[in-house]
Phi, psi and omega in degrees: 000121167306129201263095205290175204256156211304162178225116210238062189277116168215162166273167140244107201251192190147161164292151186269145169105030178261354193102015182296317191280308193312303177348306200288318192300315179326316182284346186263336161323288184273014178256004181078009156303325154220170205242007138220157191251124179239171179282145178298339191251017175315156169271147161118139192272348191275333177265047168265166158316151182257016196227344167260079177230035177278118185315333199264335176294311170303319172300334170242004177092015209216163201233127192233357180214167171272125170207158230247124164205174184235128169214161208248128174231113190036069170056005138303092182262122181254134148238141213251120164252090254249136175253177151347067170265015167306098165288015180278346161275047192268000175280328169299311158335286200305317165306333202265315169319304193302351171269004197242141175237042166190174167193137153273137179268108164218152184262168144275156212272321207270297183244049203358258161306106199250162182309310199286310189308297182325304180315316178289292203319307196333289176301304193296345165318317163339311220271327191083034171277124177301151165245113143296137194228146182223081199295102179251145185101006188289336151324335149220187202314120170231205166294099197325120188307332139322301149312348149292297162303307173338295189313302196288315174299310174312298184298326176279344173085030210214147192257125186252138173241090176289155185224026135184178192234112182273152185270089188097180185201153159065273172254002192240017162300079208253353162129165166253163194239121176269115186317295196309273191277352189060008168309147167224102171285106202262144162332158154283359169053023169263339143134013175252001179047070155236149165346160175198219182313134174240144187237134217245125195239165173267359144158207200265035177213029155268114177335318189313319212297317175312299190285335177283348198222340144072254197250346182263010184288328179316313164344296194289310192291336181282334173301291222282302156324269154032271160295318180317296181300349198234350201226155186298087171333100207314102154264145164294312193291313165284344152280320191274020176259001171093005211262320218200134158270137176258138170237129144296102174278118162208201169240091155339277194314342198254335166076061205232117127091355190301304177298347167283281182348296190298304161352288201282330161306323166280000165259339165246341206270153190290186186258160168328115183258200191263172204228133170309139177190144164276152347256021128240173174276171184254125200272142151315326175292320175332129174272346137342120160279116157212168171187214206192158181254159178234357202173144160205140189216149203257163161073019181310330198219066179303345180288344170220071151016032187317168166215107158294110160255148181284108151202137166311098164295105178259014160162165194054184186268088199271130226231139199300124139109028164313159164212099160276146175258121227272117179266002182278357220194304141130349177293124158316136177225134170264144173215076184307325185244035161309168198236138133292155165252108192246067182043250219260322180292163176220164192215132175292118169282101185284346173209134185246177196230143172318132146132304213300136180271105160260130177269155179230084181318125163195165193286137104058357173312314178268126161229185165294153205063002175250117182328105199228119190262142174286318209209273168306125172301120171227141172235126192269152205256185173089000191224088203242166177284139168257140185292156173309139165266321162254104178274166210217131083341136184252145178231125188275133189308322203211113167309337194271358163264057195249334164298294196299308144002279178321293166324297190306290178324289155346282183302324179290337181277353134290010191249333177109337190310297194220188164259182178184116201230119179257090164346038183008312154264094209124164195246348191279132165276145179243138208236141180260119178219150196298312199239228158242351172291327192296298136022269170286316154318301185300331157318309185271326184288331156326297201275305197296316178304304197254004187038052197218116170309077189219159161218167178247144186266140169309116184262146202263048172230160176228344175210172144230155183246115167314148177212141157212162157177216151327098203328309173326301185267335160277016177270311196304289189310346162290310194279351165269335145263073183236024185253334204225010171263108201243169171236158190267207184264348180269009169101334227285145164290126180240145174287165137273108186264143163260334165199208177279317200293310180281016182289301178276332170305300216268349171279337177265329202268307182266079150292032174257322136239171220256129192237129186213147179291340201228167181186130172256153191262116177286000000 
């Protein structure tokens, strides 16, 4: 039996505007996933981000969904999971982590640590995903490289192993020097300062250094001692235990420090690991095929109206045309057309392996969270729903759409997109979303998907709550609230808040239930 090849899934996170999207193309560049790299804001539709491909994403520049790709590099299979960065989308983030056994961070060299990174870091800590970090953009004017590391050790609580040193930074940038192998990678000397030659030196007292770096070489070399000196050699067992970051200087756009990236990911970031799961976790080893959905997206493809679901193989060996059983439903799903993902392209996957991401086209049958098994019921936990921060009304341009409304709607709240809460009084649906962003994306997809015209009117709620307890006392508190009482698309009871204070009154006042911000679909 053939022995599949190490398997390496990891995110990527950021602040928006760190180069995250640039990152990604680089990577799929040098893994041969595409054979050019274009800018999000290039003209021309063959030069979009090739991971941005949602209209409102191209139009702003901005990565608004979560997306899945694959590439093979030295006997290495990556799958690259490219998130958000937008925070009004961190719950599709925070889902998309739980599929991941690794994540590169990356920062910008000027202004280093931003609100949105912290947050993510925050989850993968949740999670225990170890971080690889990638101080990007050192080409031009930044931060002094020491305070960067500085920053990421205080502020992140985490002991940094830098693995290599740029020599100068912003208009003194002369290329980098890799701590490790002593390799130095110099411009290409065509006046675009992109990667050129890497050239292999005996070390930071080797003459070459003098001639690649010219008045900043003394620079380099007392920094780069320094660092050797002052900061943590890379153990591996404590980066994937979450302890210790290994970093990277490099430039995405100039393709400065990329291949290093890869490098160190197929040599230290873990291998699949095991999955939260009832009523135990689930081993990679395990020979059981299961796994779990993370993400479902609809219209990926507008001319057929696709529906993708995302799911994480978390063990055994999985083979086209298989029939897992949906464990929230107890149903067989035969699943004849899995998909790979190659940046824009796709490939039928005839066998996947733990770790490997397969879309599984199916009519709205697969949603998020959900478990699909060979055989033992096992249910994987961690991928829960968030409560809404805006609630919303939709008010439709044209009355005679309101079955496509519906539809539409249906579908994004299965998608992870929005909520979607049926007023217990009344006939108007209320669509729930974390940010504000969330918002305008549902707008525009409405129109460019669903050919359907809407905006929204103010709902006279701000916030909602899951509620359970005692059948008895959840009865009494429904019927006593039933003006401010809604259901989620699964029947489950949601409290409606007009705001925080009565949000908080009433949670202090029923202590018989229990009101919670997150729900997982059992």
């Amino acid at each position: 039996m053939s022995v599949p090849a190490p398997r390496r899934t990891f995110a990527i996170i950021s602040h928006p505007d760190a180069g995250k999207t640039t990152l990604t193309e680089k990577l799929l560049l040098f893994g041969g996933a595409i054979h050019m790299a274009g800018e999000v804001r290039a003209r021309g539709q063959n030069r979009r981000a090739r991971s941005d491909w949602m209209k409102i994403e191209q139009a702003r520049g901005i990565s608004v969904t979560s997306s899945v790709m694959t590439f093979e590099r030295g006997g290495t299979v990556f799958n690259l999971l490219d998130t958000p960065g937008h925070e009004d989308f961190s719950e599709d983030t925070y889902r998309t982590l739980t599929a991941v056994d690794s994540a590169v961070m990356v920062i910008d060299a000027a202004r280093g640590i931003e609100a949105q990174t912290r947050k993510l870091f925050e989850v993968c800590r949740l999670r225990d995903v170890p971080i690889l970090t990638f101080i990007n953009k050192v080409d031009r004017e930044g931060r002094d490289p020491f305070e960067l590391l500085d920053e990421i050790s205080d502020m992140l609580a985490l002991d940094v192993a830098p693995l290599n040193w740029p020599a100068g930074m912003g208009g003194e940038f002369k290329g980098l020097y890799d701590l490790r192998s002593h390799k130095f990678l110099k411009p290409d000397g065509t006046g675009t300062n992109a990667a050129g030659a890497t050239v292999q030196t005996t070390g930071l007292d080797d003459p070459q250094i003098d001639a690649l770096c010219g008045p900043i070489a003394q620079r380099l070399r007392d920094q780069a001692e320094l660092a050797l000196g002052g900061y943590a050699t890379l153990d591996a067992d404590l980066y994937r235990r979450g302890a210790l970051t290994p970093v990277l200087f490099g430039s995405a756009l100039k393709d400065f420090g990329v291949e290093a990236l890869i490098d160190a990911l197929a040599e230290f970031a873990p291998a699949p690991r095991p999955q939260p799961a009832l009523p135990e976790a689930v081993e990679p080893t395990d020979t059981q095929v299961s796994g779990f959905v993370f993400k479902v997206q609809a219209n990926m493809n507008p001319q057929h109206r696709d529906r993708i679901a995302f799911l994480r193989i978390a063990s055994g060996k999985f083979r086209r045309g298989m029939k897992l059983r949906q464990v929230a439903t107890g149903k067989a799903i035969a699943i004849n057309s899995p998909i790979f993902f190659f940046a824009q392209d796709r490939e039928i996957a005839d066998e996947a392996f733990p770790g490997d991401i397969i879309g599984i086209p199916n009519h709205g049958v697969l949603r998020v969270g959900d478990s699909l098994v060979e055989k033992d019921d096992v249910t994987f936990t961690g991928i829960p729903n968030f409560a809404p921060e805006i609630l919303r009304r939709v008010r439709l341009g044209d009355p005679t759409k309101s079955k496509q409304l519906r539809t539409a709607l249906t579908d994004m709240a299965e998608e992870g997109v929005t909520q979607l809460f049926k007023p217990l009084l009344g006939s108007q649906w209320v669509v729930g979303v974390v940010g504000q962003l969330q918002l305008e994306v549902l707008i525009s997809r409405l129109e460019a998907e669903y050919r359907v015209a809407a905006s929204f009117e103010p709902s006279p709620y701000e916030t909602a709550r899951w509620i359970a307890g005692d059948p008895a006392e959840l009865k009494r508190f429904i019927d006593d609230n039933r003006g401010a009482m809604a259901e989620d698309r699964d029947g489950a009871p949601v409290f409606m808040a007009r705001d925080s204070w009565e949000l908080n009154y009433v949670t202090q006042r029923e202590t018989a239930i229990r009101f919670s911000a997150t729900r997982e679909r059992a």
